[in-house]
C-alpha positions in Angstrom: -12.6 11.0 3.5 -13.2 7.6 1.9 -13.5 4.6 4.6 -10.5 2.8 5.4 -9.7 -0.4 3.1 -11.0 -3.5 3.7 -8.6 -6.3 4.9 -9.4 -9.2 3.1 -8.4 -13.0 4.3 -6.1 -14.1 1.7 -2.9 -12.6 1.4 -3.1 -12.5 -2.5 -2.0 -9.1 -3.5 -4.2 -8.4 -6.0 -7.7 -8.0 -4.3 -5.9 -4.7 -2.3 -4.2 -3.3 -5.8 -7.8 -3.1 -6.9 -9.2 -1.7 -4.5 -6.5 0.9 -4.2 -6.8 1.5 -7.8 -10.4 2.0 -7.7 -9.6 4.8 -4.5 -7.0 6.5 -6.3 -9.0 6.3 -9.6 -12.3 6.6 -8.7 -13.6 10.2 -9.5 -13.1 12.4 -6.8 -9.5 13.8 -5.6 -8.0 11.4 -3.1 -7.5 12.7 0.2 -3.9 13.5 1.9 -4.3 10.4 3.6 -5.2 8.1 1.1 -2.1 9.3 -0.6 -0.1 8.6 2.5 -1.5 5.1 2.8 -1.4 4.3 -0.7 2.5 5.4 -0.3 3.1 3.5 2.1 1.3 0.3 0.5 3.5 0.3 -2.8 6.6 1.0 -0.4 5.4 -1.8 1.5 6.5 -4.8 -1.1 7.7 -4.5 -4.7 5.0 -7.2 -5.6 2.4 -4.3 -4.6 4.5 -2.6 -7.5 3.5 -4.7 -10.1 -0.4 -5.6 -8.8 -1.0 -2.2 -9.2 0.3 -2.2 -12.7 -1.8 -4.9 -13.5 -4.6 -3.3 -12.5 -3.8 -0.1 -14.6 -3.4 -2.4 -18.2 -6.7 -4.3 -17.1 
């Protein structure tokens, strides 16, 4: 299982879409929970919607 993601000190939204992006995209099958939290991060706020998105046209 991958280590847990980072909290960073801003609250900008686009420093966790990467690094989800680059968990859920990185190579190797993400684990059950790494789906689960990823889940539950997009449910967490539409803006986590559309960070992610941006990180998928980048």
């Amino acid at each position: 299982m991958a280590p847990p993601i980072p909290r960073t000190a801003n609250d900008d939204h686009a420093d966790p879409a990467a690094l989800w992006f680059a968990r859920m995209n990185g190579g190797t099958t993400p684990s059950p929970q790494d789906e689960a939290g990823f889940r539950q991060w997009l449910d967490a706020d539409a803006s986590h919607i559309a960070a992610y998105r941006a990180c998928q046209q980048a």
